[in-house]
ROTORFI-795548 format. One record per atom (N, C-alpha, C): residue in three letters; x, y, z. Coordinates in steps of 0.02 Angstrom, whole numbers, plus 50000, padded with zeros to 5 digits. Layout:
ZADREN|ALA|X|Y|Z
...
***
This chain:
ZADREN|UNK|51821|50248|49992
ZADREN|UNK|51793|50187|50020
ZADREN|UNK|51843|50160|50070
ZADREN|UNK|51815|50124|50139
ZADREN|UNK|51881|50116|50190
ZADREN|UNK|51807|50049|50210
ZADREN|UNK|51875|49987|50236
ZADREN|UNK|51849|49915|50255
ZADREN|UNK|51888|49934|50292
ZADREN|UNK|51862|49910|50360
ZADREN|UNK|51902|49894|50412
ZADREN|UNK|51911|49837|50425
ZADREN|UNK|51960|49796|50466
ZADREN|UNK|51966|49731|50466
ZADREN|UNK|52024|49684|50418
ZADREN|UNK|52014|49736|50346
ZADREN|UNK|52045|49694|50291
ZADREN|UNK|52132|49700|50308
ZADREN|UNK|52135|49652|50311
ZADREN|UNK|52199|49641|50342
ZADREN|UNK|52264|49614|50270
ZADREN|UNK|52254|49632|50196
ZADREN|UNK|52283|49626|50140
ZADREN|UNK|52259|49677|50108
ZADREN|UNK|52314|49731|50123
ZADREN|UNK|52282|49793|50068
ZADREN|UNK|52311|49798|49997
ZADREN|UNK|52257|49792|49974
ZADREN|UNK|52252|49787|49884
ZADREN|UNK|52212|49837|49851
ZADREN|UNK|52216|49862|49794
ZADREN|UNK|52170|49909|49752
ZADREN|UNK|52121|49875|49746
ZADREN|UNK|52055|49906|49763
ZADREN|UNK|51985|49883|49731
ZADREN|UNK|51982|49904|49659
ZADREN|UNK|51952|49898|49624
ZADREN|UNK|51904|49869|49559
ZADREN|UNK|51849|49918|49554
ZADREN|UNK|51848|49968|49546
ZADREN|UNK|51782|50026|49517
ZADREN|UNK|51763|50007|49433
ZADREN|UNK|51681|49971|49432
ZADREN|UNK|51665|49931|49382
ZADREN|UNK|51609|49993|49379
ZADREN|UNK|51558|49974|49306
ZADREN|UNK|51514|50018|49318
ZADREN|UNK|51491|49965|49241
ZADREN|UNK|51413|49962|49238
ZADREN|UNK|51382|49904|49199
ZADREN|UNK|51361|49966|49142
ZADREN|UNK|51397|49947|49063
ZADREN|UNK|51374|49966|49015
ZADREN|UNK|51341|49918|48959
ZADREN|UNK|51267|49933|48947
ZADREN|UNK|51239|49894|48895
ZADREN|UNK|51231|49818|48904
ZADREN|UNK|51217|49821|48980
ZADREN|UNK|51223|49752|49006
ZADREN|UNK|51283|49724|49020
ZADREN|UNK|51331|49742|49016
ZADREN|UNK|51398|49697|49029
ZADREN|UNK|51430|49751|49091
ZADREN|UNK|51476|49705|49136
ZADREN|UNK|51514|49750|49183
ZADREN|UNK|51576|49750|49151
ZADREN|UNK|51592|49837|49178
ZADREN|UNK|51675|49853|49110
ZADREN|UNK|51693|49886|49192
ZADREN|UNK|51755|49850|49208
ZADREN|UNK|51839|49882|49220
ZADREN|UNK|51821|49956|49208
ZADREN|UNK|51813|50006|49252
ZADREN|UNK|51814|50083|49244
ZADREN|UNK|51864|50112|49297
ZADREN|UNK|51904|50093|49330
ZADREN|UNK|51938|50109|49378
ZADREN|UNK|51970|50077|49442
ZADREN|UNK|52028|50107|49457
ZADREN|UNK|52045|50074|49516
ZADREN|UNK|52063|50127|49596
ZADREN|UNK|52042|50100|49652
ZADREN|UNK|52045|50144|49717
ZADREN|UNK|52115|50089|49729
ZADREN|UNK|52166|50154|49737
ZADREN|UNK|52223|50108|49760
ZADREN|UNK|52229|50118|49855
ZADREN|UNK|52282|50057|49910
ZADREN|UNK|52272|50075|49968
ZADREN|UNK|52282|50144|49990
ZADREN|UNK|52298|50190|49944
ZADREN|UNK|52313|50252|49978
ZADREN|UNK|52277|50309|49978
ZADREN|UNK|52195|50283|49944
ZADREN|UNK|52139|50311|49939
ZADREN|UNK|52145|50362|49856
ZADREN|UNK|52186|50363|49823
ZADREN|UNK|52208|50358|49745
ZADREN|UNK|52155|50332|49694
ZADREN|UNK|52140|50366|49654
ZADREN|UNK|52082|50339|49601
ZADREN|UNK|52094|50346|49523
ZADREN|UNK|52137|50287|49495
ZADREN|UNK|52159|50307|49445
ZADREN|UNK|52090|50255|49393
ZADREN|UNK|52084|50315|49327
ZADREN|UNK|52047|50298|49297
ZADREN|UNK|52070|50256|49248
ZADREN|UNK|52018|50195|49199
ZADREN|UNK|52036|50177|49166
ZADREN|UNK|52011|50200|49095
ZADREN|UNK|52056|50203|49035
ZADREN|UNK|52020|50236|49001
ZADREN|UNK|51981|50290|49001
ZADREN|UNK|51921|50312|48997
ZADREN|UNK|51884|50391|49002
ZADREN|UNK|51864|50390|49068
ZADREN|UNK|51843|50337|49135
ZADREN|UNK|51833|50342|49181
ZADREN|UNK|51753|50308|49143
ZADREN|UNK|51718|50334|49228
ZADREN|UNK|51655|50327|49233
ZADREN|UNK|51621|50368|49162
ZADREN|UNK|51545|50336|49126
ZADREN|UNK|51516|50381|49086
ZADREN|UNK|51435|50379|49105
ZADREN|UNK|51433|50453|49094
ZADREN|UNK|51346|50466|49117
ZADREN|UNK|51304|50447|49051
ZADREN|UNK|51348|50438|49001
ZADREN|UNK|51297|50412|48940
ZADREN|UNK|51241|50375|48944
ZADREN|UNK|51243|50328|48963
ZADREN|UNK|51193|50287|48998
ZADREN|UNK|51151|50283|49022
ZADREN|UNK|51150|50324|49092
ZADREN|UNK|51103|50356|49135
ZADREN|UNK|51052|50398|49132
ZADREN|UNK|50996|50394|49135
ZADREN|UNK|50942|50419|49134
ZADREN|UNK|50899|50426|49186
ZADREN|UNK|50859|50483|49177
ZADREN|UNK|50808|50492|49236
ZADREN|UNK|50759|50461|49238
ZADREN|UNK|50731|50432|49305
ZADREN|UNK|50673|50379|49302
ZADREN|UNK|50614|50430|49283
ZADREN|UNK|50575|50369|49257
ZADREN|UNK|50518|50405|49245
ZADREN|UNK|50466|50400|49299
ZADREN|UNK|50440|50451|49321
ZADREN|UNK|50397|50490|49354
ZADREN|UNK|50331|50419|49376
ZADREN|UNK|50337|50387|49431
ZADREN|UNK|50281|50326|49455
ZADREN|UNK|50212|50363|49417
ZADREN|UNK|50172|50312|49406
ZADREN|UNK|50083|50333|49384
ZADREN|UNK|50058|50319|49451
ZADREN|UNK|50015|50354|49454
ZADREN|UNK|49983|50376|49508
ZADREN|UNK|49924|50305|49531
ZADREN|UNK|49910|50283|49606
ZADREN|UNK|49892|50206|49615
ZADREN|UNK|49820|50257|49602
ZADREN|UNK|49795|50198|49560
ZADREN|UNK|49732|50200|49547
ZADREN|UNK|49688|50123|49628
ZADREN|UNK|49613|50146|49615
ZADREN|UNK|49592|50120|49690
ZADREN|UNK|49566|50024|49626
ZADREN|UNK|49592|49984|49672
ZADREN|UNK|49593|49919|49638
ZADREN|UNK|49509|49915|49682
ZADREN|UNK|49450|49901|49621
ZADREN|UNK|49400|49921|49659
ZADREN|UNK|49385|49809|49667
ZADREN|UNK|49417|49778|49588
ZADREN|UNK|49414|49682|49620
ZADREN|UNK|49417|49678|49699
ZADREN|UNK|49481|49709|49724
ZADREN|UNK|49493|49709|49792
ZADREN|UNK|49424|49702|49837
ZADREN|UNK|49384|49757|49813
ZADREN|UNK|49311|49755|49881
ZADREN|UNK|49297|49673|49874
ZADREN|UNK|49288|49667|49812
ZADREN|UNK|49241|49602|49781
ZADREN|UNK|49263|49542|49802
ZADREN|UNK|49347|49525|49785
ZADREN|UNK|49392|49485|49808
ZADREN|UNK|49396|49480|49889
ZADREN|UNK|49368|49514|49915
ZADREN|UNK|49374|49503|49990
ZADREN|UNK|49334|49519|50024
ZADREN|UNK|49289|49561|50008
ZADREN|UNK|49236|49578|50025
ZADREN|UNK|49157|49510|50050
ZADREN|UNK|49150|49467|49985
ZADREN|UNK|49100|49432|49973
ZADREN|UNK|49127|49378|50006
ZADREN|UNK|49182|49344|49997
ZADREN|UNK|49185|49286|50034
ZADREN|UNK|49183|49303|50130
ZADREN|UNK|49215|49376|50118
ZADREN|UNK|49202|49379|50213
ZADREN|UNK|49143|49380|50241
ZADREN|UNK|49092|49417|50178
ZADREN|UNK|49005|49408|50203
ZADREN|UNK|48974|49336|50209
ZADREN|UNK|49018|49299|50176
ZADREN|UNK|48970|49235|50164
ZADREN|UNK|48993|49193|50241
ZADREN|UNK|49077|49204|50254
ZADREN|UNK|49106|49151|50303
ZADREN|UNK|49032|49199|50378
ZADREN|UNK|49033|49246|50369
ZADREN|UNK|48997|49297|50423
ZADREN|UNK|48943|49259|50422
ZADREN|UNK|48907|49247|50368
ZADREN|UNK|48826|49236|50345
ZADREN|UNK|48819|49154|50383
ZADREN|UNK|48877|49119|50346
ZADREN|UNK|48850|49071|50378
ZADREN|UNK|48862|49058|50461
ZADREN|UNK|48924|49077|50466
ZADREN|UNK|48911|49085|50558
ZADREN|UNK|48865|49081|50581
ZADREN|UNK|48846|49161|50579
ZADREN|UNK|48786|49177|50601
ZADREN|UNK|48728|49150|50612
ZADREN|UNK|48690|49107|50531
ZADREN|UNK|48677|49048|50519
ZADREN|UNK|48677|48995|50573
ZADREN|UNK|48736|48957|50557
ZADREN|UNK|48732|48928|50617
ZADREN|UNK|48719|48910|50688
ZADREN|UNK|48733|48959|50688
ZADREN|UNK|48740|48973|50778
ZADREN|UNK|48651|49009|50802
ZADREN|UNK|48617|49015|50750
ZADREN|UNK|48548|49005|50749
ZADREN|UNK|48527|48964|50750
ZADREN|UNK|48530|48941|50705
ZADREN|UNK|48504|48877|50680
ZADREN|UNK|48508|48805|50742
ZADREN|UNK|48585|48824|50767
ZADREN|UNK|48608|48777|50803
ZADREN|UNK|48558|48788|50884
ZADREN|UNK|48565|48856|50900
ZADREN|UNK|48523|48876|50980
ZADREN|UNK|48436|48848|50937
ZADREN|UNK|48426|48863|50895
ZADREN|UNK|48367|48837|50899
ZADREN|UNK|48333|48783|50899
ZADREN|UNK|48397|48747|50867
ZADREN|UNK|48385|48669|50868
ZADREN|UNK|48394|48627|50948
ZADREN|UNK|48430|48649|50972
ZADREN|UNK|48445|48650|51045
ZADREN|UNK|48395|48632|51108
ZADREN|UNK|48364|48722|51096
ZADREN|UNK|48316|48728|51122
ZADREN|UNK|48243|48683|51102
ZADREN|UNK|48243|48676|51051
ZADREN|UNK|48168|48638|51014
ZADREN|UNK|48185|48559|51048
ZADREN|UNK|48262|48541|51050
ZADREN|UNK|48267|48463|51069
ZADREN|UNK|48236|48456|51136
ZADREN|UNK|48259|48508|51194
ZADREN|UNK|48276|48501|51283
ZADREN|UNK|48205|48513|51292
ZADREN|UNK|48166|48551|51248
ZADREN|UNK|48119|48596|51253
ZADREN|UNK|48093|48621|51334
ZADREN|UNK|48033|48642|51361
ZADREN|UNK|48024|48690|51387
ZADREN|UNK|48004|48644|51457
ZADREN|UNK|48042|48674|51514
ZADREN|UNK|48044|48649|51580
ZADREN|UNK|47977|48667|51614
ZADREN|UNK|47954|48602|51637
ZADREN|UNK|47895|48623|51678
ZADREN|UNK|47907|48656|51743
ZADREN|UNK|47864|48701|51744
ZADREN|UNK|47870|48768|51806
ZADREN|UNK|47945|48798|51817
ZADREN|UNK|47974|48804|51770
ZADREN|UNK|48062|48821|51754
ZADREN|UNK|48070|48833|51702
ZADREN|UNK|48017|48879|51663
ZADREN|UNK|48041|48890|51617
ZADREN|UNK|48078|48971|51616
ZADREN|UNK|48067|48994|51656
ZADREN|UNK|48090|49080|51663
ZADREN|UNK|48164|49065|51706
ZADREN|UNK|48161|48987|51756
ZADREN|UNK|48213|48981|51810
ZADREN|UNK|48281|48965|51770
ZADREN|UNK|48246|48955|51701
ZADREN|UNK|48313|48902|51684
ZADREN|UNK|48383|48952|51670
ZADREN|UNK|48374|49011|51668
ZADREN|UNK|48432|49066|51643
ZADREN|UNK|48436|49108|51708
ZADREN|UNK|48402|49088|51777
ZADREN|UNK|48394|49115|51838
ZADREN|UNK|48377|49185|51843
ZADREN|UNK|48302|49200|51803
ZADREN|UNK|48255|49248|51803
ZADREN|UNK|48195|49217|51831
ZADREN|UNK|48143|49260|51865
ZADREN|UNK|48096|49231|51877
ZADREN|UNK|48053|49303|51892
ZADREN|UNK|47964|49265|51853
ZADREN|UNK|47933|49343|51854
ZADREN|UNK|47905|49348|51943
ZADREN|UNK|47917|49411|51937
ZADREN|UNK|47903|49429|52014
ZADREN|UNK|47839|49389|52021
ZADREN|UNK|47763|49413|51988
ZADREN|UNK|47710|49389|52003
ZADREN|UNK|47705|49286|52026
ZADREN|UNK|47749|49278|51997
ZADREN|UNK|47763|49203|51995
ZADREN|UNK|47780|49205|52080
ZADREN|UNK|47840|49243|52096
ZADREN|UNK|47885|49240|52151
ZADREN|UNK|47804|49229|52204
ZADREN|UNK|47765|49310|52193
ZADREN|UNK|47729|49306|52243
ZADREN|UNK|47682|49256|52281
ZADREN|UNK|47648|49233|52179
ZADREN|UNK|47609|49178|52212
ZADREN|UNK|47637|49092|52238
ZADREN|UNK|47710|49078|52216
ZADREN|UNK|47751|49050|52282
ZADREN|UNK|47759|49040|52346
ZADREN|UNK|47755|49112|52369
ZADREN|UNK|47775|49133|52427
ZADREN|UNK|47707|49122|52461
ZADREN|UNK|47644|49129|52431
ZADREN|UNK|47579|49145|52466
ZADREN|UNK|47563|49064|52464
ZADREN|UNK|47578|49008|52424
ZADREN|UNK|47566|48942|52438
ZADREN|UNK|47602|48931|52481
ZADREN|UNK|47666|48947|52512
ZADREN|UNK|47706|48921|52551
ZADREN|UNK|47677|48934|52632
ZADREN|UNK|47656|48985|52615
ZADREN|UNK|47666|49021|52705
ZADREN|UNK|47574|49068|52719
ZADREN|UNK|47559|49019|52726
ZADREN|UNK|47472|49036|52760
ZADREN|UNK|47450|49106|52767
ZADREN|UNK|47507|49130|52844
ZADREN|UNK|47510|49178|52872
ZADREN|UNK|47533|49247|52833
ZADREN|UNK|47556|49220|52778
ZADREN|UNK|47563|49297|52723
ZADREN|UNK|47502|49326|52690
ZADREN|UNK|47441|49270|52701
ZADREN|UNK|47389|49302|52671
ZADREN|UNK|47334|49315|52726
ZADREN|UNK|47360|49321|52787
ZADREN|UNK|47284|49333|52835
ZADREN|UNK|47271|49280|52868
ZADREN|UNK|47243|49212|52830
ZADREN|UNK|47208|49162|52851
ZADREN|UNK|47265|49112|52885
ZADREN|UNK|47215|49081|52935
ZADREN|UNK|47242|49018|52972
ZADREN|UNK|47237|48951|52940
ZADREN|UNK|47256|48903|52939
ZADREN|UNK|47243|48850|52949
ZADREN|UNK|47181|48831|52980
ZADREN|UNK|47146|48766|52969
ZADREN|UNK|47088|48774|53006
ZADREN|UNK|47109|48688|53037
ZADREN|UNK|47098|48697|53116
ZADREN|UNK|47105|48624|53146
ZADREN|UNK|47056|48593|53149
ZADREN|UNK|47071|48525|53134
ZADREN|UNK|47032|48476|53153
ZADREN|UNK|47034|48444|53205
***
């Protein structure tokens, strides 16, 4: 083990936790020296982990998150129906504007426009008095 920086070189302290308590097992002196205390380190202790269980699929999860996201969806949706229709039913329906109001207009409409406007698109004159 090497600190750089430490500017008071002293032996560290090699501890190692038996049975819950930390025990004094050794010392690293500055000259990289490792004198043991007593038997040293013991593997008595140590054991191999046991082997993780395998993730099973958490199926609450769909349910837990699933249903409340359909409902926040549901009512949106909801709404924003509910709301254009209420809308529309208030302003309700524009006389001779009702196709203009989203700036569509049916051709046949266009034509017979054009044929009140302008005489001469259909043949006939004017007749003077």
């Amino acid at each position: 083990v090497k600190f750089s920086g430490n500017d008071r070189p002293n032996a560290l302290s090699v501890k190692q936790v038996l049975q819950g308590k930390e025990v004094d097992v050794g010392l690293v002196h500055p000259n990289g020296t490792i004198s043991w205390i007593g038997n040293g380190t013991t593997n008595a202790f140590w054991a191999e982990e046991p082997e993780d269980p395998p993730v099973k699929f958490q199926y609450w999860l769909v349910f837990q998150i699933g249903i409340p996201a359909m409902i926040c969806c549901c009512t949106v949706v909801a709404g924003v129906h509910f709301g254009l229709k209420h809308v529309r039913e208030k302003s309700g329906p524009k006389k001779g504007n009702e196709q203009k109001q989203f700036g569509f207009e049916d051709a046949s409409n266009q034509e017979s426009n054009k044929a009140s406007e302008d005489p001469s698109s259909t043949g006939t004159r004017p007749q003077e008095v």
